[in-house]
C-alpha positions as CSV (number, residue, x, y, z in Angstrom):
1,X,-22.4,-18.6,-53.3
2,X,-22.7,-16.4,-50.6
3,X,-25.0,-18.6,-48.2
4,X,-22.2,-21.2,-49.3
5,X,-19.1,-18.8,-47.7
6,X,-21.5,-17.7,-44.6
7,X,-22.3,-21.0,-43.8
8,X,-18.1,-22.2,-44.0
9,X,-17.7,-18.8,-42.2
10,X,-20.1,-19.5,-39.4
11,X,-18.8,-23.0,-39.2
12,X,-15.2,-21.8,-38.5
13,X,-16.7,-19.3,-35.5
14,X,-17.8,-22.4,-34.0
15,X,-14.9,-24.3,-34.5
16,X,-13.2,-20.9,-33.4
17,X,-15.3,-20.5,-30.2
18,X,-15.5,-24.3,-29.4
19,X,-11.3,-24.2,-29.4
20,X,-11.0,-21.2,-27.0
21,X,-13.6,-22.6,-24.6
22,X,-11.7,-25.7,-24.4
23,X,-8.4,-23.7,-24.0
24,X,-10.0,-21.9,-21.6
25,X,-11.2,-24.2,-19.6
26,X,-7.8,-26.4,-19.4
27,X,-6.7,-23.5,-17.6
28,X,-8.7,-24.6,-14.5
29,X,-6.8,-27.8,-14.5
30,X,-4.4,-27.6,-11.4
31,X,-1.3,-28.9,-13.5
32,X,-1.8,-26.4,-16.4
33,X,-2.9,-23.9,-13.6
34,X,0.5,-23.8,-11.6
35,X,2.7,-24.4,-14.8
36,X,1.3,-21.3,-15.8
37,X,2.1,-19.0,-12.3
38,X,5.3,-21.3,-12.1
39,X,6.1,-20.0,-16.1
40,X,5.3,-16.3,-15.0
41,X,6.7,-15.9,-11.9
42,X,10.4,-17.6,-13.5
43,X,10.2,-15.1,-16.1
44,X,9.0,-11.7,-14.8
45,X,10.7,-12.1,-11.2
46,X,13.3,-9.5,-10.1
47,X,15.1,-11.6,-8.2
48,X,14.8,-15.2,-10.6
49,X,18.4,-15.2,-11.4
50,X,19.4,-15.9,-7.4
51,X,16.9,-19.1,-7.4
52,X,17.7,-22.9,-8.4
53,X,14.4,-23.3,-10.2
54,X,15.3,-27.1,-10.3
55,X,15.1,-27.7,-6.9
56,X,12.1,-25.1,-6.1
57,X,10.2,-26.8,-8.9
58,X,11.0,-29.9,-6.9
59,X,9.5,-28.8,-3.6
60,X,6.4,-27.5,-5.5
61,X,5.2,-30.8,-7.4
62,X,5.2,-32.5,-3.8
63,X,3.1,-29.6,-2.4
64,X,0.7,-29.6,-5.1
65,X,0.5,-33.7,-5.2
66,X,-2.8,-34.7,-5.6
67,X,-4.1,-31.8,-6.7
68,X,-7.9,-31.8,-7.5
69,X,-8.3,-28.0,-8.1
70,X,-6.9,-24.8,-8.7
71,X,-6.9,-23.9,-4.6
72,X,-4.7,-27.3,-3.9
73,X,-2.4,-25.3,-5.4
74,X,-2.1,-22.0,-3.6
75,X,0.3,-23.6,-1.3
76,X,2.7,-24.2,-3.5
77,X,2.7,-21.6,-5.5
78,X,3.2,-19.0,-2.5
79,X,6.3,-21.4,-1.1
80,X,7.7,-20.3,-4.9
81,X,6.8,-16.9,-4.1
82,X,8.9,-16.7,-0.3
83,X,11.5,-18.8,-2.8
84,X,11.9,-15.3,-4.7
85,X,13.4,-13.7,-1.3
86,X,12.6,-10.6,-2.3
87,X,9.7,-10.0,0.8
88,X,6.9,-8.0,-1.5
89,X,5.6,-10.7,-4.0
90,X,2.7,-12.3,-2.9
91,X,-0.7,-14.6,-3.5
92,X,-3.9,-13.0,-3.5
93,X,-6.5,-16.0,-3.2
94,X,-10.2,-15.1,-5.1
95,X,-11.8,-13.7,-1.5
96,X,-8.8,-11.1,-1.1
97,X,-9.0,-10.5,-4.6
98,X,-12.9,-9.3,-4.6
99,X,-12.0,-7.5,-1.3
100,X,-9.4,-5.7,-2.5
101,X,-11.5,-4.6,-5.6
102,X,-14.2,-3.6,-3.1
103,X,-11.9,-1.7,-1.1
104,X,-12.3,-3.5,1.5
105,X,-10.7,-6.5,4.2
106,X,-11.2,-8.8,7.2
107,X,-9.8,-7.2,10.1
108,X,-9.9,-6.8,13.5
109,X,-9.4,-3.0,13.3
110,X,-6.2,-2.2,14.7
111,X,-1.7,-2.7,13.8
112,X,0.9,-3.3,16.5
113,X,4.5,-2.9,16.2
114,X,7.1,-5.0,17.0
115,X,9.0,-5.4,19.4
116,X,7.5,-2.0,21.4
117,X,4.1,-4.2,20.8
118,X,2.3,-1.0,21.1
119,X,-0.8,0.0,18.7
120,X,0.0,2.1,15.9
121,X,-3.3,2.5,14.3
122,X,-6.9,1.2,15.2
123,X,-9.4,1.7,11.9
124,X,-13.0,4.1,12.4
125,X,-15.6,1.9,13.3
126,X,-14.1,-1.2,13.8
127,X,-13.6,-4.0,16.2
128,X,-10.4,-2.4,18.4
129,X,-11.9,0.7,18.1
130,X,-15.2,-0.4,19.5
131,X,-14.1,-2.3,22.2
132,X,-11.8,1.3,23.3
133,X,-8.5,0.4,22.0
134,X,-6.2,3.3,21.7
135,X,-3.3,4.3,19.6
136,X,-0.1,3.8,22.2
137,X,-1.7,0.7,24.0
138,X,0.8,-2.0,24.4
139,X,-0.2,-5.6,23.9
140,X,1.0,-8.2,26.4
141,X,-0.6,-10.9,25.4
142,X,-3.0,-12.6,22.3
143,X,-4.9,-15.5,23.7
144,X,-3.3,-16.0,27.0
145,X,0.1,-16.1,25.3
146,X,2.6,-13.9,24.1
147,X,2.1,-12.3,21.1
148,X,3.9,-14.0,17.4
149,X,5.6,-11.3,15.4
150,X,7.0,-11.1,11.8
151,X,8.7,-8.2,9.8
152,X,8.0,-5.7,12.5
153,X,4.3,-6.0,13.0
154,X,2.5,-8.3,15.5
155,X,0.5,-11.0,13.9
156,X,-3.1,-10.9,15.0
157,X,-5.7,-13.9,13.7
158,X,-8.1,-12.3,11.0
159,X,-10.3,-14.8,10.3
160,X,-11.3,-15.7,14.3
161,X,-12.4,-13.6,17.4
162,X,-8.9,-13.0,19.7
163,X,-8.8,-11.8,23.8
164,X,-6.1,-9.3,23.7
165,X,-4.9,-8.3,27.4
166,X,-3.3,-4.6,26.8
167,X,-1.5,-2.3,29.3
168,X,-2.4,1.5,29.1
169,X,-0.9,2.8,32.2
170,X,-0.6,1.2,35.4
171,X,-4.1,-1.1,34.8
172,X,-4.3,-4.4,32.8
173,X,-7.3,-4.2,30.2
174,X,-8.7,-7.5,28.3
175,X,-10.9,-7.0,25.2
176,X,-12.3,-9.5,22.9
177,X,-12.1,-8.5,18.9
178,X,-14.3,-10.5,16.5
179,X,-13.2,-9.6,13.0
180,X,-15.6,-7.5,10.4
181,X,-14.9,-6.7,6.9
182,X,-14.0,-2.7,6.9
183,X,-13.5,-0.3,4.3
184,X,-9.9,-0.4,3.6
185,X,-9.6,2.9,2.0
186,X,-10.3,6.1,4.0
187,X,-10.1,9.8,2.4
188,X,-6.7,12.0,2.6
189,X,-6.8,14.0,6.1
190,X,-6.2,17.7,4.9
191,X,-6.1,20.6,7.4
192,X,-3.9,23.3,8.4
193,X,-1.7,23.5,11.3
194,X,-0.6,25.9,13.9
195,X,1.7,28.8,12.1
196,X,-0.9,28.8,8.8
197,X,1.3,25.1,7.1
198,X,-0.6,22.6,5.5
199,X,-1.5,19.0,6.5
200,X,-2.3,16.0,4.1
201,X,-2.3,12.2,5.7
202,X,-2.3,10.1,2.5
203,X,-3.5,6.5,3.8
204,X,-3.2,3.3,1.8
205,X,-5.5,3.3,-1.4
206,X,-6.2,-0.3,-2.9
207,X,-8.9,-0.3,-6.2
208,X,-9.1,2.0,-8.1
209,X,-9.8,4.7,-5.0
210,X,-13.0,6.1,-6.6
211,X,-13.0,9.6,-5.8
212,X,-10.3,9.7,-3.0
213,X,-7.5,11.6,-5.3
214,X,-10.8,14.5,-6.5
215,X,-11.6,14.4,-3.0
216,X,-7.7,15.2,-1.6
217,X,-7.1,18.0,-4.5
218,X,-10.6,19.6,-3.7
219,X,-9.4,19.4,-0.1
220,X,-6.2,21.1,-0.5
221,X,-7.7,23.7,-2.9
222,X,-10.0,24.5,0.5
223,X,-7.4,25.1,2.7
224,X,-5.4,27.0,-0.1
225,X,-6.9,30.3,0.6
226,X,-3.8,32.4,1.3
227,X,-0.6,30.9,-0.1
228,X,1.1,28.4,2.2
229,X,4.7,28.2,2.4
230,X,5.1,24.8,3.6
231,X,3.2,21.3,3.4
232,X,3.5,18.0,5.9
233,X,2.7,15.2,3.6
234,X,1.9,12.5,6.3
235,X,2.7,8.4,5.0
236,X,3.3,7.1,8.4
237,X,0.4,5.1,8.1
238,X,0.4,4.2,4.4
239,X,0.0,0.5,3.6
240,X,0.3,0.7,0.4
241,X,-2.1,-0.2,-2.6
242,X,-2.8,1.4,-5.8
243,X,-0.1,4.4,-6.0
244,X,-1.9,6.1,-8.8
245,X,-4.5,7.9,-6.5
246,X,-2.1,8.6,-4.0
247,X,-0.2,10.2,-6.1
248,X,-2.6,12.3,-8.3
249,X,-4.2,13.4,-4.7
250,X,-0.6,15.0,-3.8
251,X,0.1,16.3,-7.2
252,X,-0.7,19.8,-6.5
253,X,2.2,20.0,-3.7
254,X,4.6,17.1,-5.7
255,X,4.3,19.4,-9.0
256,X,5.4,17.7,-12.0
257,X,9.1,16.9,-11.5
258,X,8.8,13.3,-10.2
259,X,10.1,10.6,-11.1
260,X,7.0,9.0,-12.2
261,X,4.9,9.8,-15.3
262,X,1.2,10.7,-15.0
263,X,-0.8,8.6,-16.5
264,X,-4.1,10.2,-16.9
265,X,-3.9,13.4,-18.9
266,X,-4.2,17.0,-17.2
267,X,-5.8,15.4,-14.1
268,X,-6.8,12.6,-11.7
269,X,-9.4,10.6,-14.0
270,X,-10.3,13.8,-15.7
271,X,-9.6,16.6,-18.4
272,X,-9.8,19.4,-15.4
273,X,-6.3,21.7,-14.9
274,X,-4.7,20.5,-11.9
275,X,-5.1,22.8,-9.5
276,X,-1.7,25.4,-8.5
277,X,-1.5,26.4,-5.3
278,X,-1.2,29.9,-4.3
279,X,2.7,29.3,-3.2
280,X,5.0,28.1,-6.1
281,X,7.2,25.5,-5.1
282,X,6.6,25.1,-1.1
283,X,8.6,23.6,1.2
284,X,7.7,19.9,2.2
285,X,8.2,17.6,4.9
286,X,7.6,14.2,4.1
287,X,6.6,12.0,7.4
288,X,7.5,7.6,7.3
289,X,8.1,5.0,10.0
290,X,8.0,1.3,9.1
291,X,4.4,0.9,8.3
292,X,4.7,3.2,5.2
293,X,5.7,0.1,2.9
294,X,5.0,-1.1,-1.2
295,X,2.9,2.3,-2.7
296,X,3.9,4.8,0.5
297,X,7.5,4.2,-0.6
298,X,6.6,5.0,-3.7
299,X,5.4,8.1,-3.0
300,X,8.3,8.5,-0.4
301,X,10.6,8.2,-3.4
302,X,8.8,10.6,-5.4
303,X,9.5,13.5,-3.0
304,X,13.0,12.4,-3.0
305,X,15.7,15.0,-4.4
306,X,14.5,18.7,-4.1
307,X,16.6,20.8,-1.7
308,X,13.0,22.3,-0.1
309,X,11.7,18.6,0.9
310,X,13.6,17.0,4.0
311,X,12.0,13.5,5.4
312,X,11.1,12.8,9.2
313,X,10.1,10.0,11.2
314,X,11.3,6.4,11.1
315,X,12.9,4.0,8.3
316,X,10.2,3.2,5.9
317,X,9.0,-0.7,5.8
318,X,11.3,-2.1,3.0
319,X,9.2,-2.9,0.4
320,X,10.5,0.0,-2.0
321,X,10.1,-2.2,-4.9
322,X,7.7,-2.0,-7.5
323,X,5.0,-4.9,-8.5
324,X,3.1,-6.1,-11.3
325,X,-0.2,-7.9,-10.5
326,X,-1.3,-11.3,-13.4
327,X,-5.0,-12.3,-12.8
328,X,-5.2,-15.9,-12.7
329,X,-8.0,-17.6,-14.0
330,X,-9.7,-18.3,-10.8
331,X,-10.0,-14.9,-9.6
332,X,-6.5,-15.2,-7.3
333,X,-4.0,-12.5,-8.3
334,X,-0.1,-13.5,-8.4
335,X,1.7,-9.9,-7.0
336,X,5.3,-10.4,-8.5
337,X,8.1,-7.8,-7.9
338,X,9.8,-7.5,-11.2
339,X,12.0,-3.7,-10.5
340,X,13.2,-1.6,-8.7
341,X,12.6,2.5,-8.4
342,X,14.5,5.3,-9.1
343,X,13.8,8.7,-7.6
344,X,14.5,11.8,-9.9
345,X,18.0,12.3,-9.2
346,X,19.0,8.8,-10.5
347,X,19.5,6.9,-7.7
348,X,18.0,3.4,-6.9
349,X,16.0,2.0,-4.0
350,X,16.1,-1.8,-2.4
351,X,15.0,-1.7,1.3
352,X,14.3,1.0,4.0
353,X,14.4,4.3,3.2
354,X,16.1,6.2,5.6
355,X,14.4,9.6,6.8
356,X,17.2,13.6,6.7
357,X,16.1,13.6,10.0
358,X,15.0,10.7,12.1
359,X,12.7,11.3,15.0
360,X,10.9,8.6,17.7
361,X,7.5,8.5,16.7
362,X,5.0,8.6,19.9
363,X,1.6,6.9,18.5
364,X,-0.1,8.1,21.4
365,X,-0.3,11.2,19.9
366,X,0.6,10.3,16.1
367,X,-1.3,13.2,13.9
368,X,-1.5,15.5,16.9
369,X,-0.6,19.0,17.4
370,X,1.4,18.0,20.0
371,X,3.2,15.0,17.6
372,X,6.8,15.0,17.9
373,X,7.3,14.6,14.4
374,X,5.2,17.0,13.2
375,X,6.9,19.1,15.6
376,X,10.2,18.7,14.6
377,X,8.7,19.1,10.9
378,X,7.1,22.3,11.4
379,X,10.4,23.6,13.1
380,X,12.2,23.0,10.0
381,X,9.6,24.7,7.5
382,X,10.0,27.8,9.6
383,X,14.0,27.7,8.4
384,X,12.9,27.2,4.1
385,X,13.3,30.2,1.7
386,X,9.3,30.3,1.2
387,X,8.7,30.7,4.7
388,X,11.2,33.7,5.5
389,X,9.8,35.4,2.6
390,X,7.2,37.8,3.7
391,X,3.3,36.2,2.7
392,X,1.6,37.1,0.2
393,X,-2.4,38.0,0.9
């Protein structure tokens, strides 16, 4: 009897296992494959309610005719995406995918602005950086010609070596980039500045960050010797990523009135206390311009509201949206906005935010003490309750 009911039961595992292979493997066949992004993407978007699936669905079965496998149909399921209008979702292919995991990207090392074209940011150890390139060069031209722009930024390749010719004063410089995968995430820069305030420069974080939010607290906690009336918390060159270590890395200064919940007990990945600082309830100047985008305005919007934080800088990017990210089967990632945020008093956020104060950012010297921004920040910290009160040693 009971070889009789463990042979029926290993039958049906078979049976079982034989049915979910098969299921799983129609999911590789590029019809089933974009019905089922298509079927996500209508259902979870913020924005589906503004799009004529009809004729979107139309556009999308020409793109993908004649498609042999899964990446023949990329292209029409990011002309979906742009269909959306909403300017955050997006289509990670496999390669980005295990990049991003990594921490990692292909780059040639440096962001313009448009239409100053100047240089915002040039990565440690890269290609720009190598060949000289300087925060505050202007770029006149990409391969001869004049550079191509979109949503701000001027588009570089990424995939193929580029001739820049730059202007840095009165002489013309050429350098030739060849891109290299870089480490996209870079610790928290925490220091103290002139008049005993503190410093933190939260970059982009994309994976899971490791130990960048440990590293940040243990940072701060360094610098915490004597208690600090006021903190510049630094996202004018946040990209965005995983907002979770970003977030967990500012704690300390943020506190615990913010308009997002914690997610991971007492700590960052941990069981420690989360460290206090020495000053209760600082006051804190947030920094933006329009590279802080996706996760920075996230973390812009969760130092919204108290009357001892006041913002500086520029607009942020526009992405103040939140996203959810659906492996696909291939290893590609759908990134689909599906809501908006809130800050803590209530109130909702679709597009730039716009700094208390705003103040012309000079990249040539962005992060310096002689930064205009963190100038005009540390002018105001010296006016806050915290920092008229006599210090405490």
């Amino acid at each position: 009897m009971i070889r009789r009911w463990l042979r029926r039961f290993t039958i049906a595992f078979l049976l079982l296992a034989v049915l979910v292979a098969i299921g799983y493997g129609a999911l590789f066949i590029p019809d089933v494959y974009f019905r089922v992004a298509f079927f996500v993407i209508q259902r979870n978007a913020l924005t589906r309610d503004r799009v004529d699936w009809a004729g979107v669905r139309l556009e999308a079965d020409r793109l993908r005719r004649g498609a042999r496998s899964t990446r023949d149909t990329y292209p029409a399921i990011q002309m979906v995406l742009q269909r959306l209008g909403d300017s955050h979702s997006h289509f990670v292919p496999p390669e980005g995918a295990r990049a991003m995991r990594a921490g990692s990207n292909l780059t040639l090392g440096l962001t313009a602005l448009w239409p100053e074209r100047v240089v915002a940011t040039v990565s440690p150890g890269g290609p720009a950086e190598q060949a000289g390139v300087r925060p505050g060069d202007v770029i006149e031209s990409v391969d001869g010609e004049a550079p191509p722009h979109v949503l701000g930024v001027v588009v570089l390749p990424r995939h193929r070596p580029v001739v820049l010719g730059l202007r840095r004063g009165p002489e013309p410089i050429s350098v030739r980039l060849t891109p290299q995968s870089l480490p996209f995430n870079h610790p928290a820069v925490v220091r103290s500045l002139q008049g005993g305030f503190g410093y933190i420069d939260i970059p982009g974080v994309v994976g899971g960050g490791g130990s960048f939010d440990a590293d940040a607290v243990a940072a701060i906690r360094g610098i915490d010797t004597a208690p600090i009336c006021g903190w510049v918390v630094d996202l004018r060159r946040n990209f965005g990523g995983n907002m979770w270590p970003m977030l967990h890395a500012v704690r300390p200064v943020l506190g615990e009135g913010n308009p997002f919940t914690y997610r991971f007990g007492k700590g960052p990945w941990s069981q420690e206390p989360v460290y206090s600082l020495r000053q209760p309830a600082p006051a804190i100047a947030v920094l933006t311009s329009r590279l802080t985008v996706s996760s920075g305005e996230m973390l812009t919007i969760a130092f919204r509201g108290p009357a001892g934080t006041r913002s500086f800088g520029e607009a942020t990017g526009g992405l103040s949206t939140m996203n959810m990210s659906v492996p696909l089967v291939d290893g590609a990632i759908l990134v689909l906005t599906v809501s908006r945020a809130a800050d803590r008093t209530g109130r909702e956020y679709d597009g730039p935010i716009e700094p208390d104060e705003p103040v012309a950012i000079d990249w040539a010297r962005i992060a310096s003490e002689d930064d205009p921004v963190i100038r005009a920040a540390t002018d105001w910290l010296r006016t806050q309750g915290p920092c008229l009160a006599p210090r405490q040693v």
